[in-house]
N, C-alpha and C positions, 0 to 999 in steps of 0.2 A: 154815495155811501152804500145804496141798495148793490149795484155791481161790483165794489168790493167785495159784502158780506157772500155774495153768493160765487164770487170767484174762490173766495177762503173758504165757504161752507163745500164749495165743489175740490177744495185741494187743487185748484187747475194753476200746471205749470206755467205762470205768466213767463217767464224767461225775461224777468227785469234785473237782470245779474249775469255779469259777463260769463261764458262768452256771445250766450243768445242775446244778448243786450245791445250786443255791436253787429251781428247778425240783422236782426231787425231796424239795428238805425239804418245801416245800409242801404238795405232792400225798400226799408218806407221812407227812406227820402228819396231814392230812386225812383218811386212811384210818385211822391208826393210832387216832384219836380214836372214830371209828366202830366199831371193831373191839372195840378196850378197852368201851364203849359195849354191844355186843352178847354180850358174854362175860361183863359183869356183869350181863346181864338172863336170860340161860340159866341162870345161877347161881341163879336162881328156882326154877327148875322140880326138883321133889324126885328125877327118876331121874338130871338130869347131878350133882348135888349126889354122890347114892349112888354113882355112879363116880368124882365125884372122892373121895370118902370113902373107896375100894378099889384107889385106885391106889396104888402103889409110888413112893414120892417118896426123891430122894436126902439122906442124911443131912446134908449140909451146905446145908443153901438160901442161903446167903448166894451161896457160890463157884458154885451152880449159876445164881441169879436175875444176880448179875454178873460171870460169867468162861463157863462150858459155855453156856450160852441165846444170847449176843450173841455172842462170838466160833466158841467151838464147834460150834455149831449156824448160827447166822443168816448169820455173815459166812463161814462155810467153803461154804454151799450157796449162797450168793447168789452170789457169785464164782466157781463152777464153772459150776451152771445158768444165773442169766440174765446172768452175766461168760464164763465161755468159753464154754459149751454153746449158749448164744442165738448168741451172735456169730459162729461157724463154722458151726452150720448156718442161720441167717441169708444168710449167702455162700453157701451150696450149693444154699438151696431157697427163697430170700427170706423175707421179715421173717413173714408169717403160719405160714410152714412151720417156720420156724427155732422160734419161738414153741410150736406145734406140739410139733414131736418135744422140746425139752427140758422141756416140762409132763410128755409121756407119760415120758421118764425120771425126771423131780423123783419120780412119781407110782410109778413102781417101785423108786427108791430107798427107799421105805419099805416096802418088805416086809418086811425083819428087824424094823424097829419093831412094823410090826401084828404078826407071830408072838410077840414077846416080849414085847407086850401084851393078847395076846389076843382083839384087835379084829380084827373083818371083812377078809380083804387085800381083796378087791375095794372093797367100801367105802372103805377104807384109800385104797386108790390111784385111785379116783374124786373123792374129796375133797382128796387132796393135790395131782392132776393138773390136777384145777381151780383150785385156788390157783396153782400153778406158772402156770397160763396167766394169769390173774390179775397176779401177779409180771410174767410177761412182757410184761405187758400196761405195767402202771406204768411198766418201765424203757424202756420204746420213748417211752410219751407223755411222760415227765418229761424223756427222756435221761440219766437216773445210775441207776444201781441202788439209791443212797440211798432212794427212793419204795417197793421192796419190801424191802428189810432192811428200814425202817420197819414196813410195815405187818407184814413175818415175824413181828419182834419182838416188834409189840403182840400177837401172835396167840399166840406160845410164851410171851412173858411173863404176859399177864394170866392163862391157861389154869393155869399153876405158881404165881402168887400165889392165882388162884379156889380153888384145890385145894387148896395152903397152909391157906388159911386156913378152909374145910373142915375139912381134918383137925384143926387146932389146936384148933376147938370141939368136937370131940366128945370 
């Protein structure tokens, strides 16, 4: 709700109407295919297995894999960061800049996560800041934000099915 009101309150062109609509499907299942892709090949390797094996997963994975992941999570930050946060400072400092500074916040938004995960903050928000710009990157070339909720998706979904199902075998 919060990243509608301020994707609306920012006027940011979401491009969820064609022809940026099919633009972005494109481009973010393009991405989202590569991504699922590369999360089940790190699934390999026995120290990301051991973390996902150690992670703290919510009791209900149904409501979490389709209602907290896609909306909670994906559509509430894709609408803030690259729905208003691109958009306004876009207008302030143009498209690279705008691009810019809402990576660098996407990328400190997760500070409470890494602390209450226990992961690295720098890391932490090296790796998210980089997706964020990423993201920002998708929504400018496809024109909708549909191309990074995509790709968001495949990244937080396949990461909570990998680990899933982790856990389940052991």
């Amino acid at each position: 709700m919060v990243g509608t009101a301020v994707a609306a309150a920012a006027r940011a062109p979401l491009g969820l109407r064609p022809p940026q609509l099919w633009s972005g499907l494109r481009l973010g299942a393009a991405v989202a295919g590569a991504v699922a892709v590369g999360v089940a090949a790190t699934t390999a390797a026995l120290t990301v297995r051991t973390a996902m094996a150690d992670r703290d997963l919510p009791d209900n994975a149904s409501r979490w894999l389709a209602l907290e992941i896609p909306l909670g999570t994906v559509w509430a930050e894709e609408t803030v960061f690259r729905g208003g946060l691109q958009t306004l400072a876009g207008r302030a400092l143009g498209p690279g800049g705008g691009r810019l500074l809402q990576a660098i916040a996407f990328g400190l938004w997760h500070i409470p996560d890494a602390r209450k995960t226990g992961e690295p903050i720098v890391g932490t928000v090296l790796v998210t800041g980089l997706a964020g710009w990423v993201f920002g990157w998708l929504a400018e070339r496809s024109g909708s934000v549909l191309a990074p909720m995509l790709a968001h998706l495949a990244i937080n979904e396949a990461g909570a099915v990998a680990a899933l199902a982790v856990q389940r075998r052991r």
